[in-house]
Phi, psi and omega in degrees: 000121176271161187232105178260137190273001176274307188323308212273327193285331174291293171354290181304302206292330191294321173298317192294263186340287150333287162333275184320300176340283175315285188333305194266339195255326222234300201270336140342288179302319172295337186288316208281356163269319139021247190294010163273331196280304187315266183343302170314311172298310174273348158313322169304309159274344168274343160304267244263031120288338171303314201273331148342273206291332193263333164307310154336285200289348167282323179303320172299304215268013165275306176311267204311352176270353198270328164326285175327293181317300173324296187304328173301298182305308211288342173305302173296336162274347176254031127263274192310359177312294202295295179341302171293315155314320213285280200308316176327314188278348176284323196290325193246045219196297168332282178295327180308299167304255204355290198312324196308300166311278194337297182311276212316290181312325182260010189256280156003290171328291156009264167291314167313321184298311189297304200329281195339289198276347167273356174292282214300336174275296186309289196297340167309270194345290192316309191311288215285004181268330180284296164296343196266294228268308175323294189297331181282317181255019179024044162199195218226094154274152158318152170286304175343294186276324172289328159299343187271307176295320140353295164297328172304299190311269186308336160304314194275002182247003169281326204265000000 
């Protein structure tokens, strides 16, 4: 095999030709869809590092509302908590004075029933001191002086 050298130069100049061709009609073009596509892609990642960072950042402000929220509740159940203590001991406060009233009202009864039954026992006594003493002297006093002695009597048998 021989190596002619008009073969290597139409060759060259033909590559060369070649070349320029692509170059002005083909690679231009292949570049600029290229570099449109490259732009797309990276436009493609700064949204979705954008859409990232706002996803983030709604992701904080939900923690903090949720935080917040937390924070709302347990306030709000330890004022009812306390509330319910509160009203509890008022419930028991309530009663107690009741119960208190209640006593006071039955010592009060009380003492009126004893009043009630020694008036009612004195005056029994006052009877039967009017008949015993009517049959012991067999004869009839006015009732006035048999009450003033009668009365006379139990004092001294009171004190």
């Amino acid at each position: 095999m021989e190596i002619h050298g008009s073969i290597i130069i139409a060759s060259t100049i033909n590559f060369f030709i070649f070349y320029f061709i692509l170059k002005k009609f083909v690679f231009n073009k292949t570049l600029g869809v290229i570099n449109g596509r490259k732009e797309e892609v990276e436009e493609a990642f700064r949204k979705a590092r954008a859409e990232e960072e706002r996803a983030q950042q709604i992701k904080n402000e939900h923690e903090v509302n949720i935080k917040k929220y937390k924070e709302e509740g347990v306030k709000l159940v330890e004022a009812y908590k306390t509330k319910a203590d509160k009203i509890y001991s008022e419930t028991i406060e309530d009663a107690s004075k009741e119960a208190t009233l209640i006593r006071e009202r039955a010592v009060v009864d009380a003492e009126r029933e004893k009043q009630k039954a020694e008036k009612e026992i004195k005056s029994e006594i006052i009877n039967l001191s009017m008949k015993f003493a009517e049959k012991a002297l067999e004869k009839e006093i006015n009732e006035e002086e048999h009450k003033r002695l009668i009365d006379d009597f139990i004092t001294k048998v009171g004190s």
